[in-house]
matplotlib code that plots the C-alpha trace (Angstrom):
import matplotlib.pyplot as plt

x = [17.5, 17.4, 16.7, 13.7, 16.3, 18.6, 15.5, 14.1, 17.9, 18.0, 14.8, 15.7, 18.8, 16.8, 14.4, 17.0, 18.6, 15.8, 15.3, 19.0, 18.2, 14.9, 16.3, 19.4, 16.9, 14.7, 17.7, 17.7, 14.6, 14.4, 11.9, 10.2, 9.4, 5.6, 4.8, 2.4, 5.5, 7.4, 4.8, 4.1, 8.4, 8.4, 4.7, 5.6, 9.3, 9.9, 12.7, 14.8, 16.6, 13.1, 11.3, 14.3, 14.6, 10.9, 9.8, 7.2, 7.9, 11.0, 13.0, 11.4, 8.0, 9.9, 10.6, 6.8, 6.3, 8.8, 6.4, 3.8, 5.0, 6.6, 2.8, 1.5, 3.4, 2.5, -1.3, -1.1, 1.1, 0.4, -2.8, -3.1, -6.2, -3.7, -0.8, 1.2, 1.0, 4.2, 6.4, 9.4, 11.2, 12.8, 9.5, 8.9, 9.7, 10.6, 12.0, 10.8, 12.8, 11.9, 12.9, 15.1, 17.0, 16.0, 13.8, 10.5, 10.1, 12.8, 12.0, 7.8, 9.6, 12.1, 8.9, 6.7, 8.5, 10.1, 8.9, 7.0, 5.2, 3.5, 3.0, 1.7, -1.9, -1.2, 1.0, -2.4, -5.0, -3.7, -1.4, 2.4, 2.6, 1.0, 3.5, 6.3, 3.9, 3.0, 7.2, 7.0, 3.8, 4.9, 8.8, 8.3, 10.8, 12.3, 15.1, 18.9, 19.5, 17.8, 17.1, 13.8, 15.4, 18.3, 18.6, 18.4, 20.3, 17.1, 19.6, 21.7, 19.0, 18.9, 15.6, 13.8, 11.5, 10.5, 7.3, 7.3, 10.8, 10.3, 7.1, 9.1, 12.1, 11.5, 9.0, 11.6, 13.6, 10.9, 9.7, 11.3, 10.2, 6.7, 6.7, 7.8, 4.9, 2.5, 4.1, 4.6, 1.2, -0.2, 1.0, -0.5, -3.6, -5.8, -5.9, -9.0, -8.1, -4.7, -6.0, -7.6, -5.3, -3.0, -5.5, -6.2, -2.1, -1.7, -5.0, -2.7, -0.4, -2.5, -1.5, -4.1, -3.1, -3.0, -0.5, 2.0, 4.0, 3.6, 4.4, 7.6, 9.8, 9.6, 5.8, 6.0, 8.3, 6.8, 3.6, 5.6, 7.7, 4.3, 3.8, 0.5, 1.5, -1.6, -4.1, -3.3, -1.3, -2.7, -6.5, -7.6, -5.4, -5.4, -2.0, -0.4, 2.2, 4.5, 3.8, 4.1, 7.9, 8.2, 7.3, 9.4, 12.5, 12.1, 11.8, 14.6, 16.6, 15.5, 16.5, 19.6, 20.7, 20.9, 18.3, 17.8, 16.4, 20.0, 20.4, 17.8, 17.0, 20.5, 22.8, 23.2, 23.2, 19.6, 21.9, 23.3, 19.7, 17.8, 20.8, 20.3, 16.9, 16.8, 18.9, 16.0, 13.8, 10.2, 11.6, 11.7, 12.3, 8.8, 9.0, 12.4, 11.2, 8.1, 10.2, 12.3, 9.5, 7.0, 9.4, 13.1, 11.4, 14.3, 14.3, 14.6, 13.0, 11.6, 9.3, 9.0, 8.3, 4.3, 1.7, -0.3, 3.0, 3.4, -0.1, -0.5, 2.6, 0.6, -2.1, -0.4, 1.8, -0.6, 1.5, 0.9, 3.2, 3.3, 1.4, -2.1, -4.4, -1.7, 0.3, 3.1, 5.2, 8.1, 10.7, 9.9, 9.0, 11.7, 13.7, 10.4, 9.2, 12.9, 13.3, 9.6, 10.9, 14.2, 13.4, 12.4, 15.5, 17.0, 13.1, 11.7, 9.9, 7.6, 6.6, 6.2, 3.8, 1.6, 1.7, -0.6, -2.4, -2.7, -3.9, -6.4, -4.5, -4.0, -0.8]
y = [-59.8, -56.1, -54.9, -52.3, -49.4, -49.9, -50.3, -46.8, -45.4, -46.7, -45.3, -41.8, -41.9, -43.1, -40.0, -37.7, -38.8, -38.6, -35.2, -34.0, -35.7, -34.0, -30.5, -31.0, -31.6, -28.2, -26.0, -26.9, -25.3, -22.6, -20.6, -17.2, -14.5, -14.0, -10.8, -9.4, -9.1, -7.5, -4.9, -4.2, -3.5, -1.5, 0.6, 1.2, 1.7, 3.1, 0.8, 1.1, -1.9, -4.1, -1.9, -2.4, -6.6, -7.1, -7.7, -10.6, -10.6, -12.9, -12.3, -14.4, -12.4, -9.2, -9.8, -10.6, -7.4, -5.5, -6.8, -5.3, -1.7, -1.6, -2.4, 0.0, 2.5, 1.7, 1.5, 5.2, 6.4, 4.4, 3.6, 0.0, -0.4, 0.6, -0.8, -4.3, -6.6, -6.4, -9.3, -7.7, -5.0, -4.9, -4.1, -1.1, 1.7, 4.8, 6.0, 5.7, 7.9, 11.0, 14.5, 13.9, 11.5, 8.2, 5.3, 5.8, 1.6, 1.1, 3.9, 1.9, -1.5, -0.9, 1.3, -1.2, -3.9, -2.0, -1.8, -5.2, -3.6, -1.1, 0.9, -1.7, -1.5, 2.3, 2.0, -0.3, 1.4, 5.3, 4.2, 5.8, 9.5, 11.8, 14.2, 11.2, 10.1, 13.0, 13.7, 10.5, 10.7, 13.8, 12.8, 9.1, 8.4, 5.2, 4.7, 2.8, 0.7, -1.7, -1.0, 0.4, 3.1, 4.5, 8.0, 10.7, 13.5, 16.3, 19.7, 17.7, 17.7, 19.1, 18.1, 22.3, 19.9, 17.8, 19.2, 17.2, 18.6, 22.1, 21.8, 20.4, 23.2, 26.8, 29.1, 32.6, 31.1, 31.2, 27.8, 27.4, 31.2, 30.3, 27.0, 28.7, 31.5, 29.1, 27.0, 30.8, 31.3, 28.3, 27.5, 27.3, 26.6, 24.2, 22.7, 24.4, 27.8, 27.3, 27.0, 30.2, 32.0, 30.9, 31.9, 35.4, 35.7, 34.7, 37.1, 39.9, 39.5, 38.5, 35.1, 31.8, 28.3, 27.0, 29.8, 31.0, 33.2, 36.4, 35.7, 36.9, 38.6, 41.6, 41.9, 40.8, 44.2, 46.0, 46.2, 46.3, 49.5, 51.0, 50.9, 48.8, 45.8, 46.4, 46.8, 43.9, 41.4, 42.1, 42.5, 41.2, 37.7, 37.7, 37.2, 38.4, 40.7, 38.3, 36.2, 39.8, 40.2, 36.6, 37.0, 39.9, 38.9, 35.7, 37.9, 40.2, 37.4, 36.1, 39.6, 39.6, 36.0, 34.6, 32.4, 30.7, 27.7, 26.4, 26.1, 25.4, 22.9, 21.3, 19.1, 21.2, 18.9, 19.0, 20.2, 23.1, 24.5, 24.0, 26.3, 28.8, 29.1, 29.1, 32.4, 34.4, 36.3, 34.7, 30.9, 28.2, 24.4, 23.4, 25.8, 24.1, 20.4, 20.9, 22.7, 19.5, 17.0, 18.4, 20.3, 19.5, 15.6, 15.1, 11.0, 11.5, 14.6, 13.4, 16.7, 16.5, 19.8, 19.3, 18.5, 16.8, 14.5, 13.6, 13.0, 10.8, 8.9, 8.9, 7.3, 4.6, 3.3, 3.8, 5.7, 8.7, 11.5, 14.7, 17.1, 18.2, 15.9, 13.0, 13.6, 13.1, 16.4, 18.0, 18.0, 15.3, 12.7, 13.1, 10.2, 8.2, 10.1, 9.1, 5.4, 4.6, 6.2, 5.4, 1.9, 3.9, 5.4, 6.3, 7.0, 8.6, 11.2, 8.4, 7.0, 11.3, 11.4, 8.5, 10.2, 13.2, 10.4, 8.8, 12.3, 13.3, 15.9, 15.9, 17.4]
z = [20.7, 20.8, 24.3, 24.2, 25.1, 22.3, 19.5, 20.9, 20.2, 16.6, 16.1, 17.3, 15.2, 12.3, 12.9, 13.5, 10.1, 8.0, 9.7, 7.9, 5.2, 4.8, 5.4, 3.3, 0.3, 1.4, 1.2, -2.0, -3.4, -3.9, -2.1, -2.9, -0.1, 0.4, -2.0, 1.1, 3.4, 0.7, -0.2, 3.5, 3.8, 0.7, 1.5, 4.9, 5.3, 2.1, 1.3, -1.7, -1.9, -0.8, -3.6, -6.1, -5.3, -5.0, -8.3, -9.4, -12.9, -13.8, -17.0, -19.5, -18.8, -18.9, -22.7, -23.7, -21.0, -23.7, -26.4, -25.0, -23.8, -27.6, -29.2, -26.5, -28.0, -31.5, -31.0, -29.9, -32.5, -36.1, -37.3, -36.4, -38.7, -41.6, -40.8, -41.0, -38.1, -35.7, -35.0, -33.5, -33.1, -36.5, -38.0, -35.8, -39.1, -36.9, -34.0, -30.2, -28.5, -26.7, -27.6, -24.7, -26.7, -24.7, -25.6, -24.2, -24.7, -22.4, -19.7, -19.5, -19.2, -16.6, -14.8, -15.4, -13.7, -10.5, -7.2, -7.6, -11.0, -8.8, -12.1, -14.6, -14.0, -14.2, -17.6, -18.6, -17.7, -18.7, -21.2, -22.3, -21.1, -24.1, -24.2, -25.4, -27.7, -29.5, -29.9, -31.6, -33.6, -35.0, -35.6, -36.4, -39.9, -41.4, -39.4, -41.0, -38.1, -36.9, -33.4, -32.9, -29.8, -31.5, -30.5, -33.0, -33.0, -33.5, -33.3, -36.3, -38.5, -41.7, -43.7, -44.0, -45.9, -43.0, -41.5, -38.0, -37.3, -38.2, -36.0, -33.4, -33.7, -32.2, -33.4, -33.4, -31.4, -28.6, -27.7, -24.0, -23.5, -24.4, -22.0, -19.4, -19.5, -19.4, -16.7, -14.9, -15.4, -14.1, -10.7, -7.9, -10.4, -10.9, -14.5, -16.0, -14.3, -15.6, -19.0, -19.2, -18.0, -20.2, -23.1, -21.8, -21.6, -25.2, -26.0, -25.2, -27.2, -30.6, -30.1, -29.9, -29.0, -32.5, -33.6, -30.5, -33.1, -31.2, -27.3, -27.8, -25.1, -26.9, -27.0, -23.2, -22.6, -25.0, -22.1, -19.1, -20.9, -21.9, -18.2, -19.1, -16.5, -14.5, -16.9, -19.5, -17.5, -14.2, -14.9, -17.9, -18.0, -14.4, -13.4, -10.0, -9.5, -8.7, -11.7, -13.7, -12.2, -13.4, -16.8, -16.9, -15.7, -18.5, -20.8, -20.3, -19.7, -23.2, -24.8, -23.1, -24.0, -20.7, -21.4, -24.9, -26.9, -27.8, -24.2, -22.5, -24.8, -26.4, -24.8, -21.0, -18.1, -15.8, -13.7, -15.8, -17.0, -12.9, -12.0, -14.8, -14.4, -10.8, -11.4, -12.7, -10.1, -9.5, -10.7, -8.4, -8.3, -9.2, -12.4, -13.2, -12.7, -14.4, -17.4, -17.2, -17.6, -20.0, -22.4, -22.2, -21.7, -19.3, -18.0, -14.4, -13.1, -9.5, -9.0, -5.1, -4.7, -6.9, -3.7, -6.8, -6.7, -3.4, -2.8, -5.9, -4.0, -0.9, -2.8, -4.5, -2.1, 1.1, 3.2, 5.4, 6.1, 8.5, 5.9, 6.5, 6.4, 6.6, 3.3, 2.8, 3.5, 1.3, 4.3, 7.1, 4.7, 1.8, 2.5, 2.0, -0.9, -2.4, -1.3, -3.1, -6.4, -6.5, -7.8, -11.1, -11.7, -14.4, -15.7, -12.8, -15.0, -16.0, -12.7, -11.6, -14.8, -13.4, -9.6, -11.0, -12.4, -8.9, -7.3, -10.0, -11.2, -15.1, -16.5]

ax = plt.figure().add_subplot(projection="3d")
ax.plot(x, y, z, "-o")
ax.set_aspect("equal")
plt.show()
């Protein structure tokens, strides 16, 4: 017979075996970190690689997720009532890329599912960023290949016929001259006082909204040489006189070819056209970044110097900074400001678009 000693010692040996055996079979499964501590890491600390690795949509929803950016797209470009029901991508009959040259179905899916889909309700609720879908409403075209994102080449074509392109092209040459007037004439603005300035500065010049034809460097020197500076551009559309230099010095730079279309908007590096511009008197990053975004349609522009930006970060991710009233400020908290976005990368122009969202701001 078993003494009472050596039963208690086979018992514990049994216990301590089923104990292994129970913890061998755990380390088997595979277990998932709690999404609260991963979203308190990435709010809080500003973590790139937690933001980047913390995502809660696995890869077979990311293709039914690509199903649904793509039809987002298409419900804002085509007229659904009128048009064939989509099954894929093949029957998508024109072309979704930017006038940057890259696919705007990519950049919402690889936004839409970073940072733990931070931005999806955002993508959802707001929808794709207008200015891309008005590119591609006005340029969309039967395409040969079969992949709905191939990028066009829009300086190679040829078609004088084609309406949307010859839209799209330079009016005199002058289309980066004329965005960067109104984006001169609008900082430090809110968006309805913006506005109106920009429609006294085109009043000027003979020029409305619908027809832009005659803001034109020249006519811009032609009232600084007439030494009417103060009475046109200063008083009646309101502008300061360091927004007058500003103008000015774009324009001269226009007439003397340091600054042109083919340039500004062709095939330069971000890097190439921020240090051209940042050349000419009165023009500083936040007129380059938003010259970038809204017209060149440059991928990753990552505007930190916009306070509309940073605080529609603040917003969304929760955190405070060292700006007034807790925001998050340009200098102490840019490493935080670039570990929350940097998950978005190489389409941080899209989650910079949904930021003025964020802050009430519209852009």
């Amino acid at each position: 017979m078993k003494t009472r000693s050596a039963a208690k010692a086979e018992a514990e040996a049994a216990a301590e075996a089923a104990s292994r055996s129970t913890c061998a079979a755990a380390s088997k499964v595979a277990v998932t970190p709690s999404p609260s501590k991963k979203k308190r890491k990435a709010h809080h600390l500003g973590s790139r690689t937690a933001s980047s690795s913390s995502r809660s949509i696995t890869f077979d929803s990311e293709n039914n997720l690509r199903d649904e950016m793509r039809n987002l797209v298409l419900s804002r470009v085509i007229d659904l009532d009128n048009a064939p029901i989509v099954h894929s991508e093949r029957d998508i009959d024109f072309d979704t890329s930017t006038f940057g040259g890259w696919c705007l179905i990519d950049g919402l899916v690889h936004c839409a599912t970073a940072s733990n889909g931070i931005l999806l309700p955002l993508i959802k609720e707001h929808g794709p960023p207008p200015i891309y879908l008005d590119y591609i409403r006005k340029n969309k075209r039967n395409l040969s290949s079969e992949d709905d994102c191939s990028t066009s080449d829009y300086e190679g074509s040829s078609s004088d016929d084609d309406e949307s392109m010859s839209e799209l092209n330079s009016i005199n040459g002058c289309r980066s001259f004329r965005s960067l007037c109104q984006i001169v004439s609008g900082q430090h603005l809110d968006g309805s006082t913006a506005k109106i300035v920009w429609g006294r500065l085109l009043k000027v010049v003979d020029a409305k909204e619908e027809d832009v034809s005659n803001l034109t460097p020249g006519r811009i020197l032609s009232i600084v040489e007439d030494g009417d500076t103060e009475e046109v551009l200063r008083a009646f559309a309101g502008l300061s006189d360091a927004k007058c230099d500003s103008l000015t010095a774009i324009a001269t730079s226009f007439r003397d070819g340091v600054l042109c279309d083919e340039f500004l908007l062709g095939d330069a590096t971000d890097a190439e056209i921020s240090s051209r511009l940042l050349s000419i008197k009165g023009l500083g990053p936040w007129v380059v970044d938003m010259f970038l975004l809204f017209q060149s349609h440059r991928a990753d522009v990552f505007p930190i110097d916009d306070p509309a930006f940073r605080h529609g970060t603040s917003h969304l991710w929760g955190v405070y900074g060292k700006a007034e009233d807790w925001g998050l400020c340009r200098t102490k908290n840019e490493q935080v400001i670039r570990d929350l976005h940097g998950p978005f990368a190489p389409y941080r122009s899209i989650s910079s678009y949904y930021m003025y969202k964020c802050s009430g701001k519209k852009r």
